[in-house]
Backbone and ligand atoms as CSV (ligand in chain L), in Angstrom:
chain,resi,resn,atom,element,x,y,z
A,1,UNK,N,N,103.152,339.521,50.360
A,1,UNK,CA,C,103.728,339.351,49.022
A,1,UNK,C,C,102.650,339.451,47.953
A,2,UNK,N,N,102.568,340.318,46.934
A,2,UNK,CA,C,101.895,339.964,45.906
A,2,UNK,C,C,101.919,338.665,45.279
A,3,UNK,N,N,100.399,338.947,44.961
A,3,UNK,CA,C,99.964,337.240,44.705
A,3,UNK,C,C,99.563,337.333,42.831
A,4,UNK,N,N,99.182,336.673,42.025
A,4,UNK,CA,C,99.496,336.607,40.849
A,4,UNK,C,C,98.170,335.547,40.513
A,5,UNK,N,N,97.617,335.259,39.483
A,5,UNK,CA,C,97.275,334.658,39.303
A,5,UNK,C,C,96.959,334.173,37.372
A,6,UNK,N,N,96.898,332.887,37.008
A,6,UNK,CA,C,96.432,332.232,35.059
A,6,UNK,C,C,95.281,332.289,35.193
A,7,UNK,N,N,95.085,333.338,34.169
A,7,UNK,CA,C,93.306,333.355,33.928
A,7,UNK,C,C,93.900,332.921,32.617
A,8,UNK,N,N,92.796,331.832,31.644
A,8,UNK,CA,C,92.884,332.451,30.115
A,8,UNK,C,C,90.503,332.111,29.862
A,9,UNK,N,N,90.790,332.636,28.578
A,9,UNK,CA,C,89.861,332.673,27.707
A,9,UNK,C,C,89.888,331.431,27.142
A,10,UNK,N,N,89.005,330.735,27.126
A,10,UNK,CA,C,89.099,329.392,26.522
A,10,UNK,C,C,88.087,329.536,24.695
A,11,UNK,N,N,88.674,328.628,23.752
A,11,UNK,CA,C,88.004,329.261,22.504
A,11,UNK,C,C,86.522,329.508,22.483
A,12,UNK,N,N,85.881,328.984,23.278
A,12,UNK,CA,C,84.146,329.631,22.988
A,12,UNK,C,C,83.906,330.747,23.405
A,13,UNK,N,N,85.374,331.378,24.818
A,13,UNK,CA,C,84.968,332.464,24.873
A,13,UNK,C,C,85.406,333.649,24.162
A,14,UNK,N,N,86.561,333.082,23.558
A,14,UNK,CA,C,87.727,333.727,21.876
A,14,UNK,C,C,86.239,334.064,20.828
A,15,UNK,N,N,85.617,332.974,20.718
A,15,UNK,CA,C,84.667,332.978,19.844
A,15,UNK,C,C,83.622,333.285,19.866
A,16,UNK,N,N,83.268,333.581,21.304
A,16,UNK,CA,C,81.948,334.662,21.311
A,16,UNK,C,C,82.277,336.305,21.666
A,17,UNK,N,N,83.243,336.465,21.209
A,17,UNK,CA,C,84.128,337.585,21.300
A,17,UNK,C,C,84.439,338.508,22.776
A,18,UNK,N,N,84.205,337.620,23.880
A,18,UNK,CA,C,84.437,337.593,24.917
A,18,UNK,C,C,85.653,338.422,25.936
A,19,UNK,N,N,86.673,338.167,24.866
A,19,UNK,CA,C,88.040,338.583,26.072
A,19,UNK,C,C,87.944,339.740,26.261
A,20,UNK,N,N,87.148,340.916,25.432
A,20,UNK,CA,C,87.241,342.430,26.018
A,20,UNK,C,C,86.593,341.775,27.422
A,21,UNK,N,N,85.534,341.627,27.565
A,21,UNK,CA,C,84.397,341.516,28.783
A,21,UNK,C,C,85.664,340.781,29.987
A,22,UNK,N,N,85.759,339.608,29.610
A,22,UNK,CA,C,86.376,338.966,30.468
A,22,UNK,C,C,88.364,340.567,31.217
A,23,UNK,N,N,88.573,340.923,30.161
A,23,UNK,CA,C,89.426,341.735,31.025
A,23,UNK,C,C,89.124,342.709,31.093
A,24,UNK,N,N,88.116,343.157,31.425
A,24,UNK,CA,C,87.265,344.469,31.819
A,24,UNK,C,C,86.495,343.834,33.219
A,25,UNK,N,N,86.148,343.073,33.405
A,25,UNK,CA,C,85.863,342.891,34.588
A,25,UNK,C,C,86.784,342.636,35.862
A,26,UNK,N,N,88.281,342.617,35.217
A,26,UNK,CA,C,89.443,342.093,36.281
A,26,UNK,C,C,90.187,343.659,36.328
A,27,UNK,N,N,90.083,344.248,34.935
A,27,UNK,CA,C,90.411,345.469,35.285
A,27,UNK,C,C,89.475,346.650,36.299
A,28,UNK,N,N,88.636,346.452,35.970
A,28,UNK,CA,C,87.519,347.246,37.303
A,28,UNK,C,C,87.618,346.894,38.602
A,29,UNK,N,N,88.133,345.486,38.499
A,29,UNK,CA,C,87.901,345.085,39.757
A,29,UNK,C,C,88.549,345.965,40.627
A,30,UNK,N,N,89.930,345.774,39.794
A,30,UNK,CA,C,91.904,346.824,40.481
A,30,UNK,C,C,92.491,345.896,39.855
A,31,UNK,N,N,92.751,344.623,39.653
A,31,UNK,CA,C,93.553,343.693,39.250
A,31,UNK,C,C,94.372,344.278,38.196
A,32,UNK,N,N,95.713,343.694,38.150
A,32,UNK,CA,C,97.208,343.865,37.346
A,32,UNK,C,C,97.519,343.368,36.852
A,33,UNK,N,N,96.947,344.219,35.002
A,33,UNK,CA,C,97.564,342.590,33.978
A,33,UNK,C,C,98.892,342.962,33.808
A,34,UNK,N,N,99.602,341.585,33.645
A,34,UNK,CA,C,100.954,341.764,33.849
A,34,UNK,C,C,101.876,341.092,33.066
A,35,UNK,N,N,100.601,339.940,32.265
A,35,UNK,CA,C,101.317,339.219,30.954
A,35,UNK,C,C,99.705,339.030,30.308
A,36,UNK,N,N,99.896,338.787,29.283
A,36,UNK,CA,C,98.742,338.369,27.839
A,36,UNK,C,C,99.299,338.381,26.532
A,37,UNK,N,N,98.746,336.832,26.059
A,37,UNK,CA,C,98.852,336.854,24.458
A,37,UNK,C,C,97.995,335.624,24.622
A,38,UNK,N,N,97.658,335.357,22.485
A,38,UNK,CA,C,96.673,334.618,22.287
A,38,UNK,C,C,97.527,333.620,21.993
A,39,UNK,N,N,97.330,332.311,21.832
A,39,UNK,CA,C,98.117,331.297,21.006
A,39,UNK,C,C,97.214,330.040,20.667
A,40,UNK,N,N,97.368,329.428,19.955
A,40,UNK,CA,C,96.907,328.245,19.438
A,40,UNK,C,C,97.571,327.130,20.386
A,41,UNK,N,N,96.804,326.575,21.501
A,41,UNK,CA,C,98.206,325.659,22.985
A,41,UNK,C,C,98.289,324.123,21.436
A,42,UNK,N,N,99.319,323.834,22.079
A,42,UNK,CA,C,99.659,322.629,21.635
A,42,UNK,C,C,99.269,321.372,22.563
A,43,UNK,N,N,99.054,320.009,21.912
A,43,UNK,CA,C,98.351,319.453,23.186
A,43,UNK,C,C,99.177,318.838,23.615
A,44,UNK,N,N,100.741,318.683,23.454
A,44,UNK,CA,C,101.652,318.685,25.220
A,44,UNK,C,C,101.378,319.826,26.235
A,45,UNK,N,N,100.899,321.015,25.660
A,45,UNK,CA,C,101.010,322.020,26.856
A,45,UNK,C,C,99.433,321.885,27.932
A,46,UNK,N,N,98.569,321.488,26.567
A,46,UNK,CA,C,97.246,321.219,27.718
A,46,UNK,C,C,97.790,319.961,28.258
A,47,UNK,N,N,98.332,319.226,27.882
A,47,UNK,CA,C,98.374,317.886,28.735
A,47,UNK,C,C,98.986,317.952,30.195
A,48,UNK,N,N,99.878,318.885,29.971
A,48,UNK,CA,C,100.443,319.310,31.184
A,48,UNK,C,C,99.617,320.159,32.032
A,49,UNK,N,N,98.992,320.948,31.593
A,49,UNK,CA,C,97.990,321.755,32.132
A,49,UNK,C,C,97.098,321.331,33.324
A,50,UNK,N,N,96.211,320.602,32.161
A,50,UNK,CA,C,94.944,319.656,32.902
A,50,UNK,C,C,95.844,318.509,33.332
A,51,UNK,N,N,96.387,318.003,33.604
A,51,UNK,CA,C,97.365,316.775,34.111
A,51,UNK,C,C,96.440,316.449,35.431
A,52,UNK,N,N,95.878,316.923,36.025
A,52,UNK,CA,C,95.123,316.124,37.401
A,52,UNK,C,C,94.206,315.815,36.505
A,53,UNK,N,N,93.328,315.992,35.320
A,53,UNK,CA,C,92.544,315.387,35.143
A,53,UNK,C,C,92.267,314.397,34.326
A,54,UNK,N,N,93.892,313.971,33.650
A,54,UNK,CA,C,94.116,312.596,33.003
A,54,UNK,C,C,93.649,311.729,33.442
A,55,UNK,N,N,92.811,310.744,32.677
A,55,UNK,CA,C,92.131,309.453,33.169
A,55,UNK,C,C,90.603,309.720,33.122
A,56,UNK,N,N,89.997,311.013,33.458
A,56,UNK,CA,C,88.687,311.348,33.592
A,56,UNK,C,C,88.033,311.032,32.509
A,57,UNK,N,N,86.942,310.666,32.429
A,57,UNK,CA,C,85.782,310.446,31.231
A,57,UNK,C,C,85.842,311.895,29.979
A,58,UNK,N,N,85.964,313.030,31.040
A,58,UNK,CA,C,86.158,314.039,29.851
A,58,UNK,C,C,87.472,314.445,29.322
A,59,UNK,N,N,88.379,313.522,29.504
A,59,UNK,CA,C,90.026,314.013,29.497
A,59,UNK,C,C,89.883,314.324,28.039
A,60,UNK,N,N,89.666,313.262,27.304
A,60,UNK,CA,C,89.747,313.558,25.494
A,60,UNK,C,C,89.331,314.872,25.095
A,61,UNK,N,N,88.056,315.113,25.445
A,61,UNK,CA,C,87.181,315.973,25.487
A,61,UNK,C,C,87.261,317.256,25.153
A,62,UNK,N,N,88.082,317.597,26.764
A,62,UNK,CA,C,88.584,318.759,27.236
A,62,UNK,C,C,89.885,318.816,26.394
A,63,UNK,N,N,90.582,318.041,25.932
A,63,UNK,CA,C,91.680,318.612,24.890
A,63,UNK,C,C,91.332,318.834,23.819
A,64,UNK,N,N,90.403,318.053,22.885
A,64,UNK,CA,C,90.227,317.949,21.808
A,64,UNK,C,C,89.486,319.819,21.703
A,65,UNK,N,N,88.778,320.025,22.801
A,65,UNK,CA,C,87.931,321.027,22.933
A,65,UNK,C,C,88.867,322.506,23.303
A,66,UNK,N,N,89.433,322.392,23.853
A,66,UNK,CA,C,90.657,323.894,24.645
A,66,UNK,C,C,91.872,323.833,23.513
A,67,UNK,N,N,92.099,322.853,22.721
A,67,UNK,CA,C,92.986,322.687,21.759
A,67,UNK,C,C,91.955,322.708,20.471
A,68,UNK,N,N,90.490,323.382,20.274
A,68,UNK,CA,C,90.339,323.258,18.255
A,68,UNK,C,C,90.203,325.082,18.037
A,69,UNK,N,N,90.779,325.902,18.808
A,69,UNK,CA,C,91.226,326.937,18.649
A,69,UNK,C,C,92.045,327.972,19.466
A,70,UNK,N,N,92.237,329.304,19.277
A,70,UNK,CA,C,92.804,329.748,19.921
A,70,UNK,C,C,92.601,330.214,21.175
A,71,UNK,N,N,93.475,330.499,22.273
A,71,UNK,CA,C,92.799,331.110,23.738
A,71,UNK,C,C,93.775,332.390,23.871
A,72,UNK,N,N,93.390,333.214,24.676
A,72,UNK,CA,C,94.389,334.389,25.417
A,72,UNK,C,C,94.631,333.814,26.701
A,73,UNK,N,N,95.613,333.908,26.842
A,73,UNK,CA,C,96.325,333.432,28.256
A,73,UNK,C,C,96.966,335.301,29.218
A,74,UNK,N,N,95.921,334.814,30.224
A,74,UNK,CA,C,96.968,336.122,31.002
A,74,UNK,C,C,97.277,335.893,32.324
A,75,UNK,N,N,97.857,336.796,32.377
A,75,UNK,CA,C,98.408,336.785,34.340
A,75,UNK,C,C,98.051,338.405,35.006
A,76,UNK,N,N,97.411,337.833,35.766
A,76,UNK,CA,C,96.839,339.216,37.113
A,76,UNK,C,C,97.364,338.986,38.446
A,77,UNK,N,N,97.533,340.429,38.431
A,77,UNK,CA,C,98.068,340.351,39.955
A,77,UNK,C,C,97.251,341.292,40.928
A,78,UNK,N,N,97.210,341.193,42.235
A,78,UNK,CA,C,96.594,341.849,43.117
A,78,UNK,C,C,96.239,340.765,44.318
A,79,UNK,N,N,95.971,341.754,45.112
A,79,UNK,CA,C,95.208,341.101,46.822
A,79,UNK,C,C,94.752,340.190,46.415
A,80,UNK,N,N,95.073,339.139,46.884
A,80,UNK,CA,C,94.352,337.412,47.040
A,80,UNK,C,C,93.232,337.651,45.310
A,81,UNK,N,N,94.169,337.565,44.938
A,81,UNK,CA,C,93.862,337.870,43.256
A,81,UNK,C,C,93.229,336.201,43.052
A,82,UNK,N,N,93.950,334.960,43.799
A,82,UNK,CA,C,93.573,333.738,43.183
A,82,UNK,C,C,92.326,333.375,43.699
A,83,UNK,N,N,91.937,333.717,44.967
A,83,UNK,CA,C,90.264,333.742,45.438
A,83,UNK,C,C,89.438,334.631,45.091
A,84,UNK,N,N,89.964,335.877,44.392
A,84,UNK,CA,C,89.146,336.993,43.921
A,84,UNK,C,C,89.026,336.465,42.567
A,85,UNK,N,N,89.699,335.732,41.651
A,85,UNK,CA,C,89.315,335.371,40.559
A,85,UNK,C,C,88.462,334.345,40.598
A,86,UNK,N,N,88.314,333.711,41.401
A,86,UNK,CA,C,87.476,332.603,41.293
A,86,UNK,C,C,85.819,332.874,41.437
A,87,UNK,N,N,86.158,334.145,42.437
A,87,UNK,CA,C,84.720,334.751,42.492
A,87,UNK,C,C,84.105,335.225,41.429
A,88,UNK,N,N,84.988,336.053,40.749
A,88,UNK,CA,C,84.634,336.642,39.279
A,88,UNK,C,C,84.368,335.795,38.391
A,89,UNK,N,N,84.699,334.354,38.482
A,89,UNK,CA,C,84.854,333.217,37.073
A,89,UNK,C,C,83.344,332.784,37.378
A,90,UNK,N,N,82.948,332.553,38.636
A,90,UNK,CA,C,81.917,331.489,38.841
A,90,UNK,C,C,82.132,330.418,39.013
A,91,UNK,N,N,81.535,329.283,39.322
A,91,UNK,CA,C,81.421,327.778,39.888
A,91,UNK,C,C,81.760,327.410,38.217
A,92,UNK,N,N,82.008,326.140,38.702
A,92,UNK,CA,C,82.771,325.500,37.249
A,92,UNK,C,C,81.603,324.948,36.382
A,93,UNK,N,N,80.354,324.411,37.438
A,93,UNK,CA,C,79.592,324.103,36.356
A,93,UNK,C,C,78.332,325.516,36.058
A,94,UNK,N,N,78.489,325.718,34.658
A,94,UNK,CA,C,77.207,327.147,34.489
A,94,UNK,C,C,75.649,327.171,35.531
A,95,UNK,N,N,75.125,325.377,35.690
A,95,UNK,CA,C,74.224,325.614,36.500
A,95,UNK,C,C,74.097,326.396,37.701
A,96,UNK,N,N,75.472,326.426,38.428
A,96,UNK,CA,C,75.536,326.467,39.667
A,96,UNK,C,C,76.501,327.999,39.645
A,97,UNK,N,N,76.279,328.512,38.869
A,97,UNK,CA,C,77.257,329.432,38.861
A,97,UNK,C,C,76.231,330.916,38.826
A,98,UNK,N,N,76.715,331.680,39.894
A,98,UNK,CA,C,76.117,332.684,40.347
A,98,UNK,C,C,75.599,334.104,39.139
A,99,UNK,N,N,74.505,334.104,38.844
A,99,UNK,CA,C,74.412,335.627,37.789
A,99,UNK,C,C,75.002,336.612,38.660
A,100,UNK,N,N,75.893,337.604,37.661
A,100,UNK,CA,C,77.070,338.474,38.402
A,100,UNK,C,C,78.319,337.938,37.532
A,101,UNK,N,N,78.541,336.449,38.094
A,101,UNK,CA,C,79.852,335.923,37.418
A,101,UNK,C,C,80.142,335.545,35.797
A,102,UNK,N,N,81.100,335.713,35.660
A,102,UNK,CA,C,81.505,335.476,34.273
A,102,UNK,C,C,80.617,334.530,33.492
A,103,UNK,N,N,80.901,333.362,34.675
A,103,UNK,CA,C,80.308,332.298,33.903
A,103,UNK,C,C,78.352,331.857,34.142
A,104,UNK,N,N,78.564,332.669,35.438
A,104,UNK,CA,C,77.262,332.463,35.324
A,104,UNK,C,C,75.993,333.778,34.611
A,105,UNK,N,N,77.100,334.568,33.933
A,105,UNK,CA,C,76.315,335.571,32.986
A,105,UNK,C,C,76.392,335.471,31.087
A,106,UNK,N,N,77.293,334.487,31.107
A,106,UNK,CA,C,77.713,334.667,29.641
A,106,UNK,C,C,77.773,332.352,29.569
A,107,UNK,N,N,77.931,331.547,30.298
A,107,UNK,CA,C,77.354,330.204,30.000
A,107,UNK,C,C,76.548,329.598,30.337
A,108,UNK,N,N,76.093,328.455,29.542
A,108,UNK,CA,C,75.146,327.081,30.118
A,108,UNK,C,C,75.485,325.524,30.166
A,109,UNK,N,N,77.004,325.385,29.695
A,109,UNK,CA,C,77.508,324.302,29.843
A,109,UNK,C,C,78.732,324.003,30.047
A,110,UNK,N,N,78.794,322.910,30.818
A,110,UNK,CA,C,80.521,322.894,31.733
A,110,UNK,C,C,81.413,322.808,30.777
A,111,UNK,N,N,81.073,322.191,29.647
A,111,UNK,CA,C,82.010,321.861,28.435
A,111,UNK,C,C,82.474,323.178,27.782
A,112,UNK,N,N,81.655,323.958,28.099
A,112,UNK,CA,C,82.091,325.660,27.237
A,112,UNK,C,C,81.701,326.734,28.205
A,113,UNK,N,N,82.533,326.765,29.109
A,113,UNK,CA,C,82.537,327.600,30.124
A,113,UNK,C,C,82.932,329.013,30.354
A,114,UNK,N,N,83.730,329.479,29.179
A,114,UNK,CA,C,84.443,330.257,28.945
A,114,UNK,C,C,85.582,330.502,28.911
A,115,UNK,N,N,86.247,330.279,30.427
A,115,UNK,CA,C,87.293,330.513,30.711
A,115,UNK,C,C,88.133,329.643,32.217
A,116,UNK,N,N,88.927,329.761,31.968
A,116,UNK,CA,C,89.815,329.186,32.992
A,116,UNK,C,C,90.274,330.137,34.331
A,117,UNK,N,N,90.422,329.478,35.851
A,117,UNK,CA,C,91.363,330.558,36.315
A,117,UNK,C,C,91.975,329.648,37.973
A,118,UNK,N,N,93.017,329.672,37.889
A,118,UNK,CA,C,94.039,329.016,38.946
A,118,UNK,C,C,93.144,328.797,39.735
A,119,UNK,N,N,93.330,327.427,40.845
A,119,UNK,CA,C,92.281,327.112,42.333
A,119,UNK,C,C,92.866,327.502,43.081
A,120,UNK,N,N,94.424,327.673,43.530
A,120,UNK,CA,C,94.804,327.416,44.431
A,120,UNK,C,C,96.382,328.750,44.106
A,121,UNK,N,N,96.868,329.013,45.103
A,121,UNK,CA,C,98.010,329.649,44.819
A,121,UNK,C,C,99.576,328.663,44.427
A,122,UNK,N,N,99.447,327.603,44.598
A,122,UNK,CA,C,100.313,326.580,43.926
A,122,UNK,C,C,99.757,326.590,42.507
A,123,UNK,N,N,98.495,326.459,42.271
A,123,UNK,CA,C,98.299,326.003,40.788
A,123,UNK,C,C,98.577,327.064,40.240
A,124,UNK,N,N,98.604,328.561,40.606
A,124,UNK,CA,C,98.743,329.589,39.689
A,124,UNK,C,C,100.367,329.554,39.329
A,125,UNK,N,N,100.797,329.050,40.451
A,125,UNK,CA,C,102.864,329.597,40.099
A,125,UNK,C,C,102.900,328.734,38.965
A,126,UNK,N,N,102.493,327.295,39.263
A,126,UNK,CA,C,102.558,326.376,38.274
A,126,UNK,C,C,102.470,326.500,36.700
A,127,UNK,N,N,101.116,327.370,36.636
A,127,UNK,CA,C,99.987,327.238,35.688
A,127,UNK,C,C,100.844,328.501,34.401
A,128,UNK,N,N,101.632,329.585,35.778
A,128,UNK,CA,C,102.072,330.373,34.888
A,128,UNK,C,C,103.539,330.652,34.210
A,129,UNK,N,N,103.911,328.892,34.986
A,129,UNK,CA,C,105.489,329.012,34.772
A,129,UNK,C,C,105.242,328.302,33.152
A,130,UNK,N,N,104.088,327.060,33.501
A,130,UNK,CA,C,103.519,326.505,31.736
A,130,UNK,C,C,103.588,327.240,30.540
A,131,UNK,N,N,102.862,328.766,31.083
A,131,UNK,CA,C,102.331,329.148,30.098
A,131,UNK,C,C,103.123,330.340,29.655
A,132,UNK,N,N,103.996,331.080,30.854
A,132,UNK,CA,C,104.675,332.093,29.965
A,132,UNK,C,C,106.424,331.842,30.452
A,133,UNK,N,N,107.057,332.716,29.416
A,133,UNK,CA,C,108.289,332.570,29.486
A,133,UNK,C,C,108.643,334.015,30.999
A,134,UNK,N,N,109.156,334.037,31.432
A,134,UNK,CA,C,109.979,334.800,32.733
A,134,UNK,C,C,109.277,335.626,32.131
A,135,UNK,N,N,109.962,336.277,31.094
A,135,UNK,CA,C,110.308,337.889,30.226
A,135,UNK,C,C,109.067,338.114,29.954
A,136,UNK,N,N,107.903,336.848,29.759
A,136,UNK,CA,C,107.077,337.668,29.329
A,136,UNK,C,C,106.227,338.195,30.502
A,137,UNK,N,N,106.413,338.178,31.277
A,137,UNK,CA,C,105.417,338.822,32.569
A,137,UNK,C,C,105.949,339.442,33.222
A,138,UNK,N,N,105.645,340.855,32.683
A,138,UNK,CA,C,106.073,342.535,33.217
A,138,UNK,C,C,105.519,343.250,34.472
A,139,UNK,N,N,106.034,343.528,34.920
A,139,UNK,CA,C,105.966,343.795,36.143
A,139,UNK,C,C,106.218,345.488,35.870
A,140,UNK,N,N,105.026,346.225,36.485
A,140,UNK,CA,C,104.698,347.515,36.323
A,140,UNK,C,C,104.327,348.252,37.564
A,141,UNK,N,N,104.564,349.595,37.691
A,141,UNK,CA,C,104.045,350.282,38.991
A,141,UNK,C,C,103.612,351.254,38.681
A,142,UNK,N,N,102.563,352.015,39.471
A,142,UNK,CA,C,101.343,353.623,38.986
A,142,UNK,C,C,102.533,354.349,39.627
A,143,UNK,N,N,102.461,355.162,38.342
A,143,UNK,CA,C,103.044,356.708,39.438
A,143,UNK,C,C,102.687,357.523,40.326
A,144,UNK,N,N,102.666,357.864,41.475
A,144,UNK,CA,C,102.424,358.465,42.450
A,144,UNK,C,C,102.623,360.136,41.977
L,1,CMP,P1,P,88.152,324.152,34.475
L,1,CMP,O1,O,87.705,324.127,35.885
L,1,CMP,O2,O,88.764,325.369,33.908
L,1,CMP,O3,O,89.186,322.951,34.235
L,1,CMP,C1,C,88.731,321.642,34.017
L,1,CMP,C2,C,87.719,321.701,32.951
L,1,CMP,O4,O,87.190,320.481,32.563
L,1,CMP,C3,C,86.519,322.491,33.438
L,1,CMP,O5,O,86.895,323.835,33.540
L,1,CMP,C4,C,85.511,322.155,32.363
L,1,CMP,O6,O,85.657,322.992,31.224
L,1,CMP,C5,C,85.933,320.756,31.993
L,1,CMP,N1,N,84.998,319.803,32.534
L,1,CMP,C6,C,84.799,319.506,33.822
L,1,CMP,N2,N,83.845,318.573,33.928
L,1,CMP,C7,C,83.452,318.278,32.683
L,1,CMP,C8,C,82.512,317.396,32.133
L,1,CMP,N3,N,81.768,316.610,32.910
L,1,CMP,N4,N,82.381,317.373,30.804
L,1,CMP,C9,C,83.143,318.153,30.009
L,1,CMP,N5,N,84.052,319.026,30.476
L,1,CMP,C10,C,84.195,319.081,31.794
């Protein structure tokens, strides 16, 4: 079954003018964008989002921070797209995050990482039922 996966751009990476890079590297890969737009999230929708990480020392943080501008939210699809994105994102914290990867070529701190992208193939169905409506995630095929 095709697998799917929520990447977005988080605002430092909106703001270091980032999202060409970031979907140029998923498009080279082969990956299938299949939904994208930018929006300003509201913070019921991060709350729901990050919801495992309510209670954490950085909970405020991370909203006050993914909520003081805008992000692009998209959805890719392809072969084990949710472990292939993770490879492409890098380790969550910039120290530890491999040069090659997103994050370990373009950050230096966990707080502004760039970008987001599903752990698990539950978190992506989840992540992308949050974030887009049905209609908006098109489903396309190459012509032969
Ligand atoms: P991500 O893995 O996309 O989702 C959870 C986010 O919380 C993570 O990226 C970081 O941006 C953020 N985060 C994790 N740990 C910390 C921390 N110690 N301080 C600030 N932000 C953090």
């Amino acid at each position: 079954r095709r697998q799917r996966t929520f990447i977005m751009v988080k605002p430092d990476g909106v703001q270091r003018r980032l999202v060409g890079e970031v979907i140029k590297r998923f498009e080279t890969k082969g990956f299938k964008l299949v939904a994208l737009k930018q929006l300003h999230a509201s913070d019921q929708l991060l709350r729901n989002h990050y919801a495992e990480h309510d209670g954490k020392p950085f909970f405020p943080k991370l909203l006050a921070y993914i909520g003081s501008g805008p992000v692009v939210a998209m959805v890719w699809e392809g072969a084990n797209v949710v472990d292939v994105s993770r490879k492409l994102v890098g380790a969550t914290r910039p120290s530890e995050s491999a040069p090659g990867t997103i994050r370990g070529d373009f950050a230096i701190e966990v707080g502004r990482n760039i970008i987001h992208g599903s752990d698990s193939v539950e978190s992506a169905q989840r992540e992308i039922a949050l974030w887009f409506r049905p209609e908006e995630v098109v489903e396309w095929n190459d012509h032969s």
